[in-house]
C-alpha positions as CSV (number, residue, x, y, z in Angstrom):
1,X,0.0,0.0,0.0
2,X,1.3,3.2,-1.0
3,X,1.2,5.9,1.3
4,X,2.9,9.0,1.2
5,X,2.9,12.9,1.3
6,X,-0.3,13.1,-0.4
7,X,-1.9,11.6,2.4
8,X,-0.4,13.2,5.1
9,X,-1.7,16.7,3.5
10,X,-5.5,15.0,3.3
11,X,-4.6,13.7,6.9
12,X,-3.5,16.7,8.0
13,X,-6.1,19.2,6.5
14,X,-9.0,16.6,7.6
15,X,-7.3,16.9,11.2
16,X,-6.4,21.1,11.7
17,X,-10.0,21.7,10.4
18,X,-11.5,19.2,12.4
19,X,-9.9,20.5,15.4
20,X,-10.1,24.6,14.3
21,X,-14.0,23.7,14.3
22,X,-14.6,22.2,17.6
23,X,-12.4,25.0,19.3
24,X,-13.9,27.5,17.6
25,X,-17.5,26.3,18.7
26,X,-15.9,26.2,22.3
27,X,-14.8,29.4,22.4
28,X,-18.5,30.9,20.7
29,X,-16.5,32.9,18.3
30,X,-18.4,35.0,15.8
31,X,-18.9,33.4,11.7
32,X,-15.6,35.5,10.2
33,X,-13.5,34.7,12.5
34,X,-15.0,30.8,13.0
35,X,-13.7,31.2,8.8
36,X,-10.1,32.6,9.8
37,X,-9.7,29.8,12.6
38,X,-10.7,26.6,10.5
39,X,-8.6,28.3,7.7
40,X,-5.4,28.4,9.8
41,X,-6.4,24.9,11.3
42,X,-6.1,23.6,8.0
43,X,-2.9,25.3,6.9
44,X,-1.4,24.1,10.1
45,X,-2.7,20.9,10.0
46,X,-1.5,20.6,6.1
47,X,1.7,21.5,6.8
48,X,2.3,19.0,10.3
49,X,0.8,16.0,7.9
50,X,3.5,16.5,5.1
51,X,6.1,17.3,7.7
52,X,5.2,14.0,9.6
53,X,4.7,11.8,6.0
54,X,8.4,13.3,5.1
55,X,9.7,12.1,8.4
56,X,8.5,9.1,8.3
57,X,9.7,8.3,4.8
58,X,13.2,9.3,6.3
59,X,13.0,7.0,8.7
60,X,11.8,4.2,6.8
61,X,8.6,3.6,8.3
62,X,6.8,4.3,5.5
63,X,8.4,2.4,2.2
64,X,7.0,3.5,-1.0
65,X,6.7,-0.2,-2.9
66,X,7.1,-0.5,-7.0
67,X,4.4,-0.6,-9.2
C-alpha cells in the first residue's frame, strides 16, 4: 500500500480543520473569524501532515513499494 505525502496533507487538513471547528464552537467565536480559525487549522494541520509523511519516509517507516 502506497502511502505517502499526499496523504499526510489529506490527513492533516482533515485533522487542523476538524480540530479549528470544535475550538472555535468552544470558544463561541463570531462566523468571520469561525472562517479565519478553520482556515489556519487547515494550513497548520497541512503542513504538520506532510512534515510528519516526510519524516517518516526518512526513517523508513513508510516504504513506498514498485508498481
Amino acid at each position: 500500500m502506497k502511502i505517502g505525502k499526499d496523504a499526510g496533507v489529506a490527513f492533516g487538513v482533515l485533522t487542523g480543520t476538524t480540530m479549528a471547528s470544535g475550538l472555535a464552537f468552544l470558544f463561541g467565536l463570531e462566523p468571520v473569524s469561525v472562517i479565519w480559525t478553520v482556515s489556519i487549522g487547515g494550513i497548520a494541520g497541512a503542513a504538520a501532515g506532510l512534515a510528519g509523511a516526510v519524516l517518516l519516509e526518512r526513517v523508513g517507516f513508510l516504504r513506498r513499494t514498485k508498481s
